[in-house]
Every structure is written in structure tokens, then in C-alpha cells.
N, C-alpha and C positions, 0 to 999 in steps of 0.2 A: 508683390512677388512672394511666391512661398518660401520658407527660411529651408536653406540650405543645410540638413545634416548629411556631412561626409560620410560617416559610416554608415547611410543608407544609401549608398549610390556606388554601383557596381566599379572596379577599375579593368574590368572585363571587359571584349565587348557581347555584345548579345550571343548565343548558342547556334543562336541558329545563320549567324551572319558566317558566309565563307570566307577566309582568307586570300584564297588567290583570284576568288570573282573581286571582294573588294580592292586588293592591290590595283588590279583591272582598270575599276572605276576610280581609283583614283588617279591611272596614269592620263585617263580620258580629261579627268579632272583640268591638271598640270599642265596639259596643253592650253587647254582652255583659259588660263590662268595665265598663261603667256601673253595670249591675245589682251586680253583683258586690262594687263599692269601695259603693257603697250600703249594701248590706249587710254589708258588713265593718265603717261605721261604725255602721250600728243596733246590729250584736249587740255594736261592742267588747268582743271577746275577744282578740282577734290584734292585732297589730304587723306591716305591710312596709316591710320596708329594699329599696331597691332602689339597686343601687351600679354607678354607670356610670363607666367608665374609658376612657381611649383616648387614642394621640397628637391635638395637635391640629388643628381641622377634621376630626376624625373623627365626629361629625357628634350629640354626645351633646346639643348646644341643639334639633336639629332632634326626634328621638328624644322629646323632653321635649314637645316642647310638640305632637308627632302623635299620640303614644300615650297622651300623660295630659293634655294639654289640653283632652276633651271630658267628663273627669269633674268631679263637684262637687269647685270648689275649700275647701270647708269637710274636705274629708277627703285631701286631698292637698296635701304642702309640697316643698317643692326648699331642697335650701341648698349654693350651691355654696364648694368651700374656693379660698381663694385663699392667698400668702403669710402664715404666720402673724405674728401681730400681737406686740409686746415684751411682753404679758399673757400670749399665748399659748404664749409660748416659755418664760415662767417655771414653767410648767407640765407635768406629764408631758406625751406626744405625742400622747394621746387624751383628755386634758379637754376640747379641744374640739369633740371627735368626740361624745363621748356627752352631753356637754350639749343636741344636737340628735335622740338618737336616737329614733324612734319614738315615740309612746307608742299605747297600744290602740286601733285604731278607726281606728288611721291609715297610708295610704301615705307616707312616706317618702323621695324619692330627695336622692340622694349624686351632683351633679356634678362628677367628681372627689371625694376621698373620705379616709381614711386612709391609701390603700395608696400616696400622695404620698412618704408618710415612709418608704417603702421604696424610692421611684422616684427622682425628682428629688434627693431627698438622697443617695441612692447613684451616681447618674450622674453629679453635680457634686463627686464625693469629699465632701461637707459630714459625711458618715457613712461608716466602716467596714463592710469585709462581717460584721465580729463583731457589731457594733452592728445589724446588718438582720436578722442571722438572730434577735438576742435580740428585735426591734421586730416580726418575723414570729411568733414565740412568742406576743407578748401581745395580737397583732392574733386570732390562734386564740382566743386565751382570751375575750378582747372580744368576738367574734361566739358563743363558746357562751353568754355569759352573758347574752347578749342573747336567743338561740333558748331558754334552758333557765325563766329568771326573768321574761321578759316576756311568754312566746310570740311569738317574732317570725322570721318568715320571710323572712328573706335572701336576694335574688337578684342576682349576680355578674356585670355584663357588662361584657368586653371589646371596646370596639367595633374591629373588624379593618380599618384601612384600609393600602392600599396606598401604597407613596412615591411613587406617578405619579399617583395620587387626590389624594392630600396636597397635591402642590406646586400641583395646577391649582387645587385651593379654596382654597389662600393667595394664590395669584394673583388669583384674580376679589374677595377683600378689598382689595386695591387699583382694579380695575378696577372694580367695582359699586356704586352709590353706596349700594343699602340695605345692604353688608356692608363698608361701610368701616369705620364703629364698632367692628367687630372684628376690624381691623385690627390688628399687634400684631409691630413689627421683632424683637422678640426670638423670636417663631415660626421664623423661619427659619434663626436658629442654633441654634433647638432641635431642628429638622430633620437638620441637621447630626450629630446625635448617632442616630441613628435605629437605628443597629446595636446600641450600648448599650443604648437604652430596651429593644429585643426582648429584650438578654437578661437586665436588670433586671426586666423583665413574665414572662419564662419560669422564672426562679429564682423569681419570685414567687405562679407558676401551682403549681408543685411543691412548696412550700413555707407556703401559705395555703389548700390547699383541702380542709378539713377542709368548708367549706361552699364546693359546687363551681361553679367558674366556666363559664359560658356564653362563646363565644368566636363573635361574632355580625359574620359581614363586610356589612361597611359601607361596602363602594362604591357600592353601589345602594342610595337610601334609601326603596324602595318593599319593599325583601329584610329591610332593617334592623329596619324597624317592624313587620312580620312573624312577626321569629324574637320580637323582645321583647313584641308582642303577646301572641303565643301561650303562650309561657315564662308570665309574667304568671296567663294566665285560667288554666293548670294548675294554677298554686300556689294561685289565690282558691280554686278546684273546690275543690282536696286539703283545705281547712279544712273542708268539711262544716257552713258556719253556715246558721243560721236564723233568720228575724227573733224577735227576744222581744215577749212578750205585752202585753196589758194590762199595766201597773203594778198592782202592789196597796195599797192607800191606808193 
């Protein structure tokens, strides 16, 4: 896999791509997507993880609730990680991860995710780089054994925003009264750190992608929902299910 420098990869999308033709294709999309998770739960055979990353206000609430908001919520779950809890921590760094993971029949998503304990732990020294690369080791092993003993198809997205995106959507969390609630002072000294994070996410792009990451820019959330739409219906197609029959009594 070619190494991953962020600063060369657009959070645009293309020039020449239109806006309300793509909106379009992705409503085409989101139908198709219904069917799709539909049937993913009839036949329960498969497992998706769907693992959304990105600095903050990079736009992974939006993402969730555009692209998986119109399907049956009986077959799709969200669990987002927040600081782990004094249980949590008495524990290896993925108990709490696979406590949640998939089971068959089911979509999956990871707002924020595992790859926490390689990011934020490493940018605030709480972790050494010995200790990331061995936490990077077992996050590999973690996702084969998930693809290998569940059946489960992992999809990897970094959502790509820019620091001039960034500050204006923390800004409108104070100025907007429906996105005050997420509102959140410590964002903007995490901002602060922004050069870090790229290259805690870029040691971690070369280092974790045994299952490979999608790198989905996210300043425009009509492009966003797009790339992840479509990623998505690729992976449901590639499982080749089929509704099962009659039961036999």
C-alpha cells in the first residue's frame, strides 16, 4: 500500500463532479442500501463493522445519521467510544471494543473506535511509540479475527477535514443554537494539536492497514455521503447473499 500523506490528498471533492447530480446518485444509492442491509439481516451470514474516524466536527454524526439513518434500525447499531470508564481500563484496550463487535445480520458502526488507543493516547504521551506499535499489532490481529471467525467485513473511514473547515464548524457550535449541545472547549485545544494528530493517523494508516482504509474528504457533506455510500453498497454486492427459503419444520 502507498503511504498515506494527508496533505497531499484533496478534502474537496473533484471540480468537475456536480453537486446535485451527485446528491441524485446518492439518493439512488440509499435505496439500494435498504435492500441490501435488509438482506444482510434475512440471510445473517455476514457481519459489518463500519469504523468512522476523524478529527473533530469532521462530520462522522452527520455521515451516520445520512447514510444509515433511512435503514431498518432492527439491523443497524452505533456505539460511540468516549473516555474509557475505571472498568474499562482494568482491562486489556479491546475488551471494550469486541464486547460490541458485530454479530451476523448486523451493520455495525464505530463512532470513533479503537484506533483512539493509538491516537489520542499517543498525542498526549499517555502511551509510548513502543507501546502503539505493539497496540497496532493487536488492532491487525483484532480485525482478522473478526473477518476470518465471524465473517465480517470491515470498512475503514477517515473522514478528511480541513483546519479551515474545522475551525468554522466549531465556531457555528457556539453561534447555532441547534449545535450548541455540541459544543465542547476542550475541541479547540485539540485543534491545537492538529499537526500531531496527522501524523499519529498517518503512522497509523501504514501500520493498521492490513484491512485498508478509505480516506473520504469531508468538507463537503454532500461528497462525504457519497464516497461512504457507495464504498458501503460495494461491500453488501461483494457478499453475493440471498434471502433463505421457507423454514423446514
Amino acid at each position: 500500500m502507498a503511504t498515506i500523506k494527508l496533505k497531499e490528498i484533496s478534502t474537496l471533492a473533484p471540480k468537475d463532479f456536480d453537486k446535485e447530480a451527485i446528491k441524485e446518485k446518492t439518493a439512488g444509492i440509499l435505496e439500494k442500501l435498504d435492500d441490501l442491509q435488509n438482506l444482510l439481516y434475512a440471510e445473517s451470514k455476514h457481519a459489518v463493522l463500519v469504523i468512522l474516524q476523524g478529527m473533530d466536527a469532521s462530520g462522522k454524526d452527520g455521515a451516520i445519521r445520512k447514510v444509515f439513518g433511512a435503514m431498518n434500525p432492527q439491523g443497524v447499531r452505533v456505539q460511540s467510544f468516549k473516555a474509557p470508564t475505571p472498568e474499562e481500563l482494568s482491562h486489556d484496550f479491546l475488551w471494550r471494543i469486541h464486547a460490541v463487535a458485530p454479530p451476523k445480520g448486523i451493520i455495525q458502526l464505530f463512532n470513533r473506535s479503537h484506533y483512539e488507543d493509538v491516537l489520542i493516547t499517543r498525542v498526549h504521551k499517555i502511551i509510548d511509540d513502543k507501546t502503539a506499535k505493539i497496540r497496532m499489532k493487536a488492532i491487525n490481529d483484532f480485525e482478522q479475527l473478526l473477518q476470518e471467525h465471524n465473517s465480517t467485513t470491515i470498512l475503514k473511514f477517515y473522514m478528511h477535514i480541513s483546519p479551515e473547515e474545522q475551525k468554522q464548524r466549531l465556531q457555528e457550535r457556539i453561534s447555532d443554537p441547534t449545535k450548541q449541545w455540541k459544543y465542547n472547549e476542550r475541541d479547540f485545544d485539540e485543534a491545537k494539536l492538529w499537526d500531531d494528530y496527522m501524523a499519529a493517523y498517518e503512522d497509523c494508516f501504514e501500520h493498521c492497514n492490513d484491512v485498508p482504509w478509505t480516506v473520504v474528504p469531508a468538507d463537503q457533506n454532500w461528497y462525504k455521503e457519497y464516497i461512504i455510500a457507495s464504498t458501503l453498497q460495494k461491500a453488501l454486492e461483494k457478499l453475493d447473499m440471498e434471502y433463505p427459503g421457507l423454514k423446514k419444520s
